[in-house]
PAVO-82185 format. One record per residue (C-alpha): x, z, y; residue number from 0; residue in three letters. Coordinates in Angstrom, 1 decimal. Layout:
BEGIN
        x        z        y     i    aa
        X        Z        Y   NUM   ALA
...
This chain:
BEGIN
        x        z        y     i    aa
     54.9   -136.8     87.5     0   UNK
     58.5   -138.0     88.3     1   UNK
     61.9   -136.5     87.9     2   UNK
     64.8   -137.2     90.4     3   UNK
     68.5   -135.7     90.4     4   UNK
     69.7   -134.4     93.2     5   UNK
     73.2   -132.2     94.5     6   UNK
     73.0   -129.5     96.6     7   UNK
     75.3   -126.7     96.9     8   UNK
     79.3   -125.9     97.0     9   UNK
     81.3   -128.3     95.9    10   UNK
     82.0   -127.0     92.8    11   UNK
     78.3   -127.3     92.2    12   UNK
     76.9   -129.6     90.1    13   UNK
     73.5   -132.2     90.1    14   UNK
     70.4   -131.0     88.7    15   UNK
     67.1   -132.6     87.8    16   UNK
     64.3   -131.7     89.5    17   UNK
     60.3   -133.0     88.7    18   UNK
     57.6   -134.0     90.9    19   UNK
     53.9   -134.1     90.7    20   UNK
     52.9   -137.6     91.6    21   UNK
     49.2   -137.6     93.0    22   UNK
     48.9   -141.3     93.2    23   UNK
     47.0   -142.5     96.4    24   UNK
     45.7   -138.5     96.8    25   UNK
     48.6   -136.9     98.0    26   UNK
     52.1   -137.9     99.4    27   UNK
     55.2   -136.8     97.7    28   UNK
     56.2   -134.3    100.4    29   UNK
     52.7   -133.2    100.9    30   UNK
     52.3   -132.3     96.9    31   UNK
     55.6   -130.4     97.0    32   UNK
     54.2   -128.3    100.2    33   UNK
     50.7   -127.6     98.7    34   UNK
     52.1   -126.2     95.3    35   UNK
     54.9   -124.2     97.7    36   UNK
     52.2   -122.7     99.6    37   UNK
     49.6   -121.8     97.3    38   UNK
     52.1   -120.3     94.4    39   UNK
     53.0   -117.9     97.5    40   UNK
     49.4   -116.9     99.1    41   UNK
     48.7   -116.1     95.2    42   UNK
     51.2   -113.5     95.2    43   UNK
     50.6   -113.0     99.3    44   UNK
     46.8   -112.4     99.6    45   UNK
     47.5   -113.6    103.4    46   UNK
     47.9   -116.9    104.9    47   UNK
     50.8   -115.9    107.6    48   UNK
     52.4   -114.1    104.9    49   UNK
     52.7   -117.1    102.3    50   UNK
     53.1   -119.4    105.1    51   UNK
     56.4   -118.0    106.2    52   UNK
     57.3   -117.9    102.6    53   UNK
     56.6   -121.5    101.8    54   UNK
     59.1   -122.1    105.2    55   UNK
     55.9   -123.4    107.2    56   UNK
     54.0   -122.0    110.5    57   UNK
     50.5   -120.7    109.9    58   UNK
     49.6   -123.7    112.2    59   UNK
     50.9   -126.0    109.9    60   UNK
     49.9   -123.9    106.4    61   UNK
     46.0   -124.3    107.8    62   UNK
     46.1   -128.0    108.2    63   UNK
     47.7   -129.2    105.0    64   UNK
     45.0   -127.0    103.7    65   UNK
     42.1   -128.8    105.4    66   UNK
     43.9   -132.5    104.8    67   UNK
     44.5   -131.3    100.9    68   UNK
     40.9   -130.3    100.1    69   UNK
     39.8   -133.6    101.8    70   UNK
     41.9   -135.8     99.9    71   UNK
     41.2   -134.1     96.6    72   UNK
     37.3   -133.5     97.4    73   UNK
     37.3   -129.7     96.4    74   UNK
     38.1   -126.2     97.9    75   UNK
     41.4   -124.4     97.5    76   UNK
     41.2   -121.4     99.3    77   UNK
     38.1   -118.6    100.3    78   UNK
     39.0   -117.0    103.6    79   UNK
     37.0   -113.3    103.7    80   UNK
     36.7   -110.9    106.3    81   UNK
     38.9   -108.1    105.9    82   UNK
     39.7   -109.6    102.7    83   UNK
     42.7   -112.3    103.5    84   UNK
     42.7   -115.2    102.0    85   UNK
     42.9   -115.8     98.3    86   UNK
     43.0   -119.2     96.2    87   UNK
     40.0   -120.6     94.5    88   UNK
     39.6   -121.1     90.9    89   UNK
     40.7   -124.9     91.7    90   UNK
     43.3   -124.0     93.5    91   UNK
     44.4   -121.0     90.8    92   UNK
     44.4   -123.3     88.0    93   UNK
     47.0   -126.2     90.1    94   UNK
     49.3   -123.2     90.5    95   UNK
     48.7   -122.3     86.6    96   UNK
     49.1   -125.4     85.6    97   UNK
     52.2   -126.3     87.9    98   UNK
     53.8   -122.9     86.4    99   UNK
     53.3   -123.8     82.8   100   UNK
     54.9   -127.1     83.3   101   UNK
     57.7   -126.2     84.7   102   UNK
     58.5   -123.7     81.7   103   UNK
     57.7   -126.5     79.5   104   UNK
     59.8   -129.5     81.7   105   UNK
     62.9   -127.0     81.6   106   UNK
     63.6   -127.1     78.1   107   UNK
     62.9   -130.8     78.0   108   UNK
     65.6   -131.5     80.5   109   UNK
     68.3   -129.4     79.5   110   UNK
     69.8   -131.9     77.5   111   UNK
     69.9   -134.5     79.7   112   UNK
     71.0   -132.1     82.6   113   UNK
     73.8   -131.5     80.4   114   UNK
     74.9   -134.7     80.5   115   UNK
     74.0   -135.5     84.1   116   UNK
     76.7   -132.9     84.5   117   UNK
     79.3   -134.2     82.9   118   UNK
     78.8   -138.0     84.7   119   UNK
     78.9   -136.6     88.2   120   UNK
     80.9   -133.9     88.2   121   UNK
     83.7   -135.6     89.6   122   UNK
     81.7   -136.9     91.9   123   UNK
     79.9   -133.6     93.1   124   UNK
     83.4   -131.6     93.5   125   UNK
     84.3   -134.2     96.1   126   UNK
     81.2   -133.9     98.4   127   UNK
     82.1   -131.0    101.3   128   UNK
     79.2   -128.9    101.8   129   UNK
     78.1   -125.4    103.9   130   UNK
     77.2   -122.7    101.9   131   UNK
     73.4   -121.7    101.9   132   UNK
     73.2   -117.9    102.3   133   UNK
     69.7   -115.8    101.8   134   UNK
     69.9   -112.5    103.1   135   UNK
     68.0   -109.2    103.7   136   UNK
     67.5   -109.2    107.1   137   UNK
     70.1   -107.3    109.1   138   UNK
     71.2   -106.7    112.8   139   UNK
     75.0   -106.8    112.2   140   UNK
     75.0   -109.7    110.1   141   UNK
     72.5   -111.5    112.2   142   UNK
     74.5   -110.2    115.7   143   UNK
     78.2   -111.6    113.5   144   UNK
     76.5   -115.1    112.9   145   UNK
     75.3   -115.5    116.3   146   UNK
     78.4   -115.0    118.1   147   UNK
     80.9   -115.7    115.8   148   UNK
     82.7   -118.9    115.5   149   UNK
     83.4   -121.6    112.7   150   UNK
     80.4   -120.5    110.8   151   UNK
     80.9   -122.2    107.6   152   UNK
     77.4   -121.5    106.2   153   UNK
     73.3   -121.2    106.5   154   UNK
     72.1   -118.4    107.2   155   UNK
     68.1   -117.8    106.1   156   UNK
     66.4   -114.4    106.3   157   UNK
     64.7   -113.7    102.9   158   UNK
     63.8   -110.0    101.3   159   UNK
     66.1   -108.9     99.1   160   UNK
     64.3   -109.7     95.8   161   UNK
     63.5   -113.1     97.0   162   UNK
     66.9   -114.0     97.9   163   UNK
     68.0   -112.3     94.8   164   UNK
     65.3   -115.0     92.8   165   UNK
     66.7   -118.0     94.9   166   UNK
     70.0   -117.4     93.9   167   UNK
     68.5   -117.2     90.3   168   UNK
     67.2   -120.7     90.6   169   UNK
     70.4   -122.5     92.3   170   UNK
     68.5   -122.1     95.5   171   UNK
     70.9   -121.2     97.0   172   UNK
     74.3   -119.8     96.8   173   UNK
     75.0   -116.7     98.3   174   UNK
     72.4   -113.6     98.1   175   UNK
     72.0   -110.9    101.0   176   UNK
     70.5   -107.5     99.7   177   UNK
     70.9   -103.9    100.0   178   UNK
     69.9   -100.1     97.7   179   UNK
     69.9    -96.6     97.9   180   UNK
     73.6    -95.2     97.4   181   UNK
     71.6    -92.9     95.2   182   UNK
     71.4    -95.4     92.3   183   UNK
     73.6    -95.5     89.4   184   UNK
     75.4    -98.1     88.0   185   UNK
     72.2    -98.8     85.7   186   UNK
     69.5    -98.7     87.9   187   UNK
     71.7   -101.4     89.9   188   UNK
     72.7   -103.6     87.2   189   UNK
     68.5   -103.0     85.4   190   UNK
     67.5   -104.2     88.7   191   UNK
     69.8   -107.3     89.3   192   UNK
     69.5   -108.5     85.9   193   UNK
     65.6   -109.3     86.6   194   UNK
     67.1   -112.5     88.4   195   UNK
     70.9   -112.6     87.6   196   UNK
     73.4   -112.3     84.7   197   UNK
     76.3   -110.2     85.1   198   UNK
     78.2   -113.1     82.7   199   UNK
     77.7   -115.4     86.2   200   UNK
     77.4   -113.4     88.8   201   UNK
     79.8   -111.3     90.8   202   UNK
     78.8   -108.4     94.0   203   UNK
     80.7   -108.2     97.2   204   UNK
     79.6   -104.7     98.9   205   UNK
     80.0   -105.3    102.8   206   UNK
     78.8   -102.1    104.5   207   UNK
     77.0    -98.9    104.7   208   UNK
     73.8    -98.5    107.0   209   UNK
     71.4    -95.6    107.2   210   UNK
     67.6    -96.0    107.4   211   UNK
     64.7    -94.3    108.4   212   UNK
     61.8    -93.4    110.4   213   UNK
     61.7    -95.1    113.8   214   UNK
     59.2    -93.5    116.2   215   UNK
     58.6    -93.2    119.8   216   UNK
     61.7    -91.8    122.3   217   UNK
     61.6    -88.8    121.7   218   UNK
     60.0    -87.9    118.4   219   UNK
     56.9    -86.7    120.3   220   UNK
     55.2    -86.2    116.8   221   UNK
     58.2    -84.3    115.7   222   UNK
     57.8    -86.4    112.3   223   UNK
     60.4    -85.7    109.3   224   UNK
     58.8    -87.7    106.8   225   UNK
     56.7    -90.1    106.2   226   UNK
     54.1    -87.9    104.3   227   UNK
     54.3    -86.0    107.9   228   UNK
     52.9    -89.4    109.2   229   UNK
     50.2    -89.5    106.7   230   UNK
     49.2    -86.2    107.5   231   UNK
     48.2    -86.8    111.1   232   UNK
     46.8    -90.0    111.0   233   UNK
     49.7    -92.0    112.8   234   UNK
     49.8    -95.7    112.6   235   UNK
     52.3    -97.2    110.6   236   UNK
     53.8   -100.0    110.1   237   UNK
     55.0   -102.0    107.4   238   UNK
     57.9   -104.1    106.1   239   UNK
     56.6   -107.7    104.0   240   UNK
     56.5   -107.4     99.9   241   UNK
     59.9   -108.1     98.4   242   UNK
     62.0   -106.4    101.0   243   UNK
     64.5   -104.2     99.9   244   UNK
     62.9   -101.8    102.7   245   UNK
     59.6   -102.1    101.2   246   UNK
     60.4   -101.3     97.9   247   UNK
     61.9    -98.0    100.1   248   UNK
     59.1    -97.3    101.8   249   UNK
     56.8    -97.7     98.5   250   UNK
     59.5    -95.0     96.5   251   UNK
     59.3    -92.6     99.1   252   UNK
     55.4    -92.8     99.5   253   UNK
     55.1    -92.3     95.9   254   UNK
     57.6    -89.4     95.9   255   UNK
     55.2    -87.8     98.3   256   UNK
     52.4    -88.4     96.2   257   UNK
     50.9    -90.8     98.7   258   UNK
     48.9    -94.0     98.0   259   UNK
     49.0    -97.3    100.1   260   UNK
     45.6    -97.2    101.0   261   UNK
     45.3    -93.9    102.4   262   UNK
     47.9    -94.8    104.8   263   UNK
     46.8    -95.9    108.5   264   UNK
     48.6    -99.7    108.8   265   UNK
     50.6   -100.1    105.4   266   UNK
     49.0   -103.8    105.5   267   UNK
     50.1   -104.4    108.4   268   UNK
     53.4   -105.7    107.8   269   UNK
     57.0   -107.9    109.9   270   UNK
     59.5   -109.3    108.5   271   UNK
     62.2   -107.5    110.4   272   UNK
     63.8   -104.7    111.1   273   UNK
     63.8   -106.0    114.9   274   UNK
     60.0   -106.4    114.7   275   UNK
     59.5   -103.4    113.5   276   UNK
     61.3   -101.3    116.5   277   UNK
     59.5   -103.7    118.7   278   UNK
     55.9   -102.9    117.1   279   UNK
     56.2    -99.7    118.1   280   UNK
     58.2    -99.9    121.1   281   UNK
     54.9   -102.0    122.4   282   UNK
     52.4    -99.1    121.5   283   UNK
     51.0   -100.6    118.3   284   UNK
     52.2    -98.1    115.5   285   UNK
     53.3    -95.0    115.7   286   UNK
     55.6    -94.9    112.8   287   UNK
     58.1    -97.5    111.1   288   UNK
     60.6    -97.8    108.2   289   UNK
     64.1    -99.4    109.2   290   UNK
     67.8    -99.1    109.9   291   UNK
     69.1    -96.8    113.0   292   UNK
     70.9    -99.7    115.1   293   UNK
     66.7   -101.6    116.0   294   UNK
     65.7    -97.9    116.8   295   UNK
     68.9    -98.1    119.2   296   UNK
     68.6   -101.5    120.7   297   UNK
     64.6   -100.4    121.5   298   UNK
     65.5    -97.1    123.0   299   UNK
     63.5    -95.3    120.2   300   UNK
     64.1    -92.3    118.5   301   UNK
     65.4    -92.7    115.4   302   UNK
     64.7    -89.7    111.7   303   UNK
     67.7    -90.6    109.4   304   UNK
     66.5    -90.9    106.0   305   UNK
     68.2    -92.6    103.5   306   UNK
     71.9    -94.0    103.1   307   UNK
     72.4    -97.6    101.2   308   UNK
     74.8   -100.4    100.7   309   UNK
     74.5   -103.8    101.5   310   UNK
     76.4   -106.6    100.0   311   UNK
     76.5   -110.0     98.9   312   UNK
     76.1   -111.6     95.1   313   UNK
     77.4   -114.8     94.1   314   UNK
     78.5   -116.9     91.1   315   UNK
     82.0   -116.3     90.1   316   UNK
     82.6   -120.4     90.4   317   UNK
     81.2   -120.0     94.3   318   UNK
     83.5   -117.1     94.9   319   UNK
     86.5   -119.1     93.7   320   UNK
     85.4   -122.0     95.7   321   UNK
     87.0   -123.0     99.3   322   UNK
     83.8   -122.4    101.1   323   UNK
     83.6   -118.8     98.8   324   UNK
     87.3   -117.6    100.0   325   UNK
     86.7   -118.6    104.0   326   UNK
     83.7   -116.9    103.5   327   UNK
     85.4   -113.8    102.3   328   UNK
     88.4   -113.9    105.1   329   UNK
     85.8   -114.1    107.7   330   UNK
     84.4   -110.7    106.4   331   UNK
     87.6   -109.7    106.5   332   UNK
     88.6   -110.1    109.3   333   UNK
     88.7   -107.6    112.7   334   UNK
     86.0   -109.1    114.1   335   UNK
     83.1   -108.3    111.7   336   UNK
     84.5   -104.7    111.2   337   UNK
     84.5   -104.2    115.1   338   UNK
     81.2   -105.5    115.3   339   UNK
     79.8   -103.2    112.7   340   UNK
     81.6    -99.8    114.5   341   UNK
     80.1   -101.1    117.7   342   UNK
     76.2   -100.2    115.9   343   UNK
     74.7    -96.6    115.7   344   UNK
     74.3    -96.4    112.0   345   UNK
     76.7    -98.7    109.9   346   UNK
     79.9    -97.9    108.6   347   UNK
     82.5   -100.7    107.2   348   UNK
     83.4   -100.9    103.4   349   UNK
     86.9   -102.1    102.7   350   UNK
     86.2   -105.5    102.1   351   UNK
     87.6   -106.9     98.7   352   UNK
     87.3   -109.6     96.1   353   UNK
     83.7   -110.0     94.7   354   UNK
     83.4   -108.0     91.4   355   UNK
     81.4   -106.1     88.4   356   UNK
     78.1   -105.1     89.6   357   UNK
     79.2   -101.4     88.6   358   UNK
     81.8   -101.8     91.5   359   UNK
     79.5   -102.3     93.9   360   UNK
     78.2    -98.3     94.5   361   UNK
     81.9    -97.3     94.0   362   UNK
């Protein structure tokens, strides 16, 4: 095991100190990190693809470190079943286990010396320019902004909401992309936040309003108005990836309607977009899909308006205050992004101010 420092972030960032596993002559640095990435995901996952795209790897790629893994270390990590995904062996479980109660362990150990890291290099790390690292809910007026914009001062990476909520939580990065029902109060939001973030640190930035629900065939031809209607007659549906904010959507309403997972026709199969999803059933392989009005729109779909939510940005206070944090916050702004958003069937612009309370963020 070794530990190294490194600095990533805004500038008013500082170092921290990260551990390695060391395999010896087993495993390569960069090849260790990659394995415990991808098999901590497939054990929440269940599915190769899934905790592939996760771990930031192709499937392609996922399958052979695999196979080159269990060669060098001379034992199985994963059972592949039929109809069954793919799920770790008890080898493989206990590496994760073992990686997980280390880390716990290693934390405390280091916060003394990361303290003091801290205090050598600040200096030093307030100097060093760097883009901002955004993960974000995926989105089609964000993503259509970032592609045509100019002097993009950041990264963007498409994460669910609760997983760029939990990078943020762990300095992964620095700004966090997520969205929830206008229906929530104050409490539910700030209950819901505080399973990554700390109100003490962390400040919300709400951007827009966008509606979402069922996207079906032009049309309607099923005349669907829920997705218990879907249920009811069989229809194919198909499903947005664990720890989107859309699934966590798609699992209240089922549950509202009394409906279980398993007795709906496609709930595993899942995309990773709201793009994919219009696109999934614009080719003829679902019927039914959960996601915002403007991929309905750009698929020439019809579109059953469900649900109206916010979606904003979080941030520490310190990345806010930061140069990177206040160009960030013109940009949004500015006429551009608001022009962009009235331009899409299904969004409506928020007056864009300074980043606040989380209780400001459904105001």
């Amino acid at each position: 095991m070794s530990s190294v420092a490194t600095m990533s972030g805004l500038k008013s960032s500082l170092p921290r100190l990260r551990w390695a596993w060391d395999f010896g002559p087993l495993l390569g640095d960069v090849d260790t990190s990659r394995l415990l990435a991808l098999l901590t995901a497939l054990e929440g996952e269940g599915a190769l693809g899934n905790a592939a795209r996760q771990a930031g790897m192709s499937y392609r790629s996922a399958w052979g470190l695999l196979r080159d893994c269990e060669h060098a270390l001379g034992a199985a990590l994963v059972v592949m079943e039929r109809g069954r995904g793919t799920r770790l062996t008890d080898f493989g479980a206990s590496l994760v286990q073992l990686d997980g109660a280390a880390r716990v362990a290693l934390d405390a150990v280091h916060a003394p010396w990361q303290r003091r890291l801290e205090e050598l290099l600040a200096p030093v790390v307030r100097a060093v320019p760097e883009r901002l690292r955004l993960a974000a809910s995926h989105d089609l007026a964000l993503a259509d902004w970032v592609e045509h914009g100019r002097r993009i001062s950041f990264d963007l990476y498409w994460r669910g909401s609760e997983e760029a909520l939990a990078s943020l939580g762990r300095d992964e990065c620095d700004v966090a992309g997520f969205h929830v029902p206008e229906s929530w109060t104050a409490e539910q939001l700030a209950n819901w936040l505080g399973r990554w973030l700390k109100p003490s640190l962390h400040v919300c930035l709400p951007l827009m309003r966008r509606c979402q629900g069922l996207i079906v065939a032009r049309g309607n031809p099923h005349r669907l108005q829920t997705l218990a209607d879907a249920s009811k007659r069989g229809l194919r549906m198909v499903n947005r990836q664990r720890g989107s904010g859309t699934r966590s959507l798609i699992d209240q309403l089922l549950a509202a309607n009394g409906l279980r997972p398993e007795n709906i026709d496609g709930y595993a199969h899942e995309e990773f977009t709201h793009e994919a999803i219009a696109a999934t059933i614009a080719g003829g392989q679902a019927d039914v899909g959960f996601g915002i009005e403007a991929a309905a729109a750009r698929y020439d779909l019809g579109f059953v308006p469900l649900i109206w939510e916010r979606y904003g940005f979080v941030m520490r206070t310190a990345t806010a205050a930061s140069p990177e944090g206040r160009q960030l916050l013109s940009r949004l702004q500015g006429n551009t992004f608001r022009q962009r958003l009235l331009a899409m069937p299904g969004y409506e612009p928020l007056s864009v101010r300074a980043p606040g309370e989380w209780s400001d963020f459904l105001a």
